[in-house]
Short mmCIF file of the C-alpha atoms (twelve columns), coordinates in Angstrom:
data_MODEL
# 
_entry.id   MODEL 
# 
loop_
_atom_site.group_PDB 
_atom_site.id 
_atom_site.type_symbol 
_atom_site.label_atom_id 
_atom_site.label_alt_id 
_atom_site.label_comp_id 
_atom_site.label_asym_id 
_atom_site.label_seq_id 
_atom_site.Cartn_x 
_atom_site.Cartn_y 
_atom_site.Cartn_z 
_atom_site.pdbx_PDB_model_num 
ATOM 1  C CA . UNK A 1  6.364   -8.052  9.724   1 
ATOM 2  C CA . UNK A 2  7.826   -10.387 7.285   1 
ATOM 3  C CA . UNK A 3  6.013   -10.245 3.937   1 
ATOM 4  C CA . UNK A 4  6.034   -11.093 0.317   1 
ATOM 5  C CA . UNK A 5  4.854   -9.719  -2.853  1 
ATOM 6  C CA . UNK A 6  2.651   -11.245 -5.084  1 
ATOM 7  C CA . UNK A 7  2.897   -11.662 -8.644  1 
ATOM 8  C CA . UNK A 8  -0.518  -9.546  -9.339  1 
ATOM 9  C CA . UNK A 9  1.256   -6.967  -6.708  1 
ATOM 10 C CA . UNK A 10 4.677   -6.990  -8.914  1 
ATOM 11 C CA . UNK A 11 3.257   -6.807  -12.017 1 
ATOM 12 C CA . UNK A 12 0.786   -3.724  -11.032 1 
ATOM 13 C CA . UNK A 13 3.830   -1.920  -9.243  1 
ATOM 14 C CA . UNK A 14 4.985   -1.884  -12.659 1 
ATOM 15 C CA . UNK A 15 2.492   -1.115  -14.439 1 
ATOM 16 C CA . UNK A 16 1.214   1.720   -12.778 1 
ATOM 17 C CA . UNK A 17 4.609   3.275   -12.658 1 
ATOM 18 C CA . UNK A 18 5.589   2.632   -8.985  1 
ATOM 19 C CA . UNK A 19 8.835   1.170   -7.409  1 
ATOM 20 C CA . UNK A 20 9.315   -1.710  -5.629  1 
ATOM 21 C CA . UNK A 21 10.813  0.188   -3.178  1 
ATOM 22 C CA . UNK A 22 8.012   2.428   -2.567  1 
ATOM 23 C CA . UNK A 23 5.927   -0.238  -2.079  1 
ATOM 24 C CA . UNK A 24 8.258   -1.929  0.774   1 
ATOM 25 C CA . UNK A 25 8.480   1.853   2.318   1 
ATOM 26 C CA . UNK A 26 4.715   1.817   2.790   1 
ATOM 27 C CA . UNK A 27 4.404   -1.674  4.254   1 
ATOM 28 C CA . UNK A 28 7.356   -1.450  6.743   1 
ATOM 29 C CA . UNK A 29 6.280   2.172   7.472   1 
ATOM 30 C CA . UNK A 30 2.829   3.171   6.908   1 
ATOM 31 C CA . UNK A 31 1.106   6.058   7.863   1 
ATOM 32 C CA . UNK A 32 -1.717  4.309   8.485   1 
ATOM 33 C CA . UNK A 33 -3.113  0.948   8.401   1 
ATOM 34 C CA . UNK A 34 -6.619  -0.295  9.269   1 
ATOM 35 C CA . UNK A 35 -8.440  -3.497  8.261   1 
ATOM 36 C CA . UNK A 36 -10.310 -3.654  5.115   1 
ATOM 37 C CA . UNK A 37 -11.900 -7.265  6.012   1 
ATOM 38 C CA . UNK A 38 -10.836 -10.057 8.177   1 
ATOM 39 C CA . UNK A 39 -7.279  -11.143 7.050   1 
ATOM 40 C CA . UNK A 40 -6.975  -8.067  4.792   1 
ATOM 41 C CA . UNK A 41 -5.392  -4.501  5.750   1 
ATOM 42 C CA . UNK A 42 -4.738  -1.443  3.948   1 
ATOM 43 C CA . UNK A 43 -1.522  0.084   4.388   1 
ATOM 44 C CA . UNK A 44 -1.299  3.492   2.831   1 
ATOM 45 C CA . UNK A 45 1.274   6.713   3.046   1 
ATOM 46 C CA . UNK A 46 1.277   10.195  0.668   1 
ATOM 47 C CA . UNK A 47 4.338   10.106  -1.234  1 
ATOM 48 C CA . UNK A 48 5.641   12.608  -3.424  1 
ATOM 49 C CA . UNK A 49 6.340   12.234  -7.046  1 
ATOM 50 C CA . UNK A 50 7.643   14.698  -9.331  1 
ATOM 51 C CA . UNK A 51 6.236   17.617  -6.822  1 
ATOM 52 C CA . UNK A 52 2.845   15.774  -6.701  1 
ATOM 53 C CA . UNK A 53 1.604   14.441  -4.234  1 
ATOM 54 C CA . UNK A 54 -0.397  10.907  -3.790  1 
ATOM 55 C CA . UNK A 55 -1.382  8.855   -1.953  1 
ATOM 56 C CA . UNK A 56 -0.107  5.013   -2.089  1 
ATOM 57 C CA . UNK A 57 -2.656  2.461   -1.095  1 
ATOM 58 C CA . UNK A 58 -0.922  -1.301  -0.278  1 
ATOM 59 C CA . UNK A 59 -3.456  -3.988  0.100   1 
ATOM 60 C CA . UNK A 60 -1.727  -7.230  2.524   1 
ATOM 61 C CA . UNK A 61 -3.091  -9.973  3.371   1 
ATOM 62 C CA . UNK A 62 -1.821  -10.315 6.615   1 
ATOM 63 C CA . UNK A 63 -3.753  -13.843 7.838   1 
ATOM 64 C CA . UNK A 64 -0.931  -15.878 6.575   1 
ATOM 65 C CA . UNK A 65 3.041   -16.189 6.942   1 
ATOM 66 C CA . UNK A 66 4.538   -14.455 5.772   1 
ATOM 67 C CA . UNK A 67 1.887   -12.016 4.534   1 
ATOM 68 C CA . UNK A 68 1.303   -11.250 1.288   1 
ATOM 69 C CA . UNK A 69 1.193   -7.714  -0.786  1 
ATOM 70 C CA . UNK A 70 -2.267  -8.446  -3.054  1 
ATOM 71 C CA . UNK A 71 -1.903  -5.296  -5.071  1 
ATOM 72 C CA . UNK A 72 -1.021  -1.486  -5.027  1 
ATOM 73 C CA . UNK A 73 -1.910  1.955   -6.475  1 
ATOM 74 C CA . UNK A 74 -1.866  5.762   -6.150  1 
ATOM 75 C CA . UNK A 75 -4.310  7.760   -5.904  1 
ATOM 76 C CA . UNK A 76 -4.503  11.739  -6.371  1 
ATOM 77 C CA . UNK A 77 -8.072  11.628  -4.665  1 
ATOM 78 C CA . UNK A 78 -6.392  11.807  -0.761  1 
ATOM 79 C CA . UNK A 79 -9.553  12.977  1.133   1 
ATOM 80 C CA . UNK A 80 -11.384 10.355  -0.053  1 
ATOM 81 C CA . UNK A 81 -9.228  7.312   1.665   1 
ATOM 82 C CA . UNK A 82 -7.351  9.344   4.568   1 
ATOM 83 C CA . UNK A 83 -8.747  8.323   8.049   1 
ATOM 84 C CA . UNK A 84 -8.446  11.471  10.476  1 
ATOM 85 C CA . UNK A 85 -7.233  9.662   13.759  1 
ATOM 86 C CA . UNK A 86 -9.735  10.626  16.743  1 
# 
């Protein structure tokens, strides 16, 4: 999937203390991804950082080429967002 990352996105990464390049690793290899709304998806993996682990939520909007990366953040709070696949 060919995608781009927003300003807002860019400027959050950094903010919140997260690379780039983590950000690319979740969107060209999530471990999951579902809809959020129509034109929207969530991608989101658990990454370690220094010996913690989060999980990194990527939102896309994936209704236009090439899609765009909206925004992004961690979260320590797993249970709450993981989807257990039936």
């Amino acid at each position: 999937m060919r995608y781009v990352l927003t300003g807002h996105a860019t400027h959050q990464a950094a903010r919140r203390g997260i690379a780039l390049s983590q950000v690319r690793q979740v969107v060209d290899n999530p471990e999951q991804r579902f809809p959020q709304r129509p034109g929207r998806d969530i991608f989101q993996s658990r990454v370690t950082v220094k010996r913690r682990t989060w999980l990194m939520r990527v939102i896309v909007d994936v209704d236009r080429d090439p899609a765009e990366v909206v925004t992004v953040y961690r979260t320590s709070n797993i249970t709450r967002y993981w989807r257990e696949q039936s």
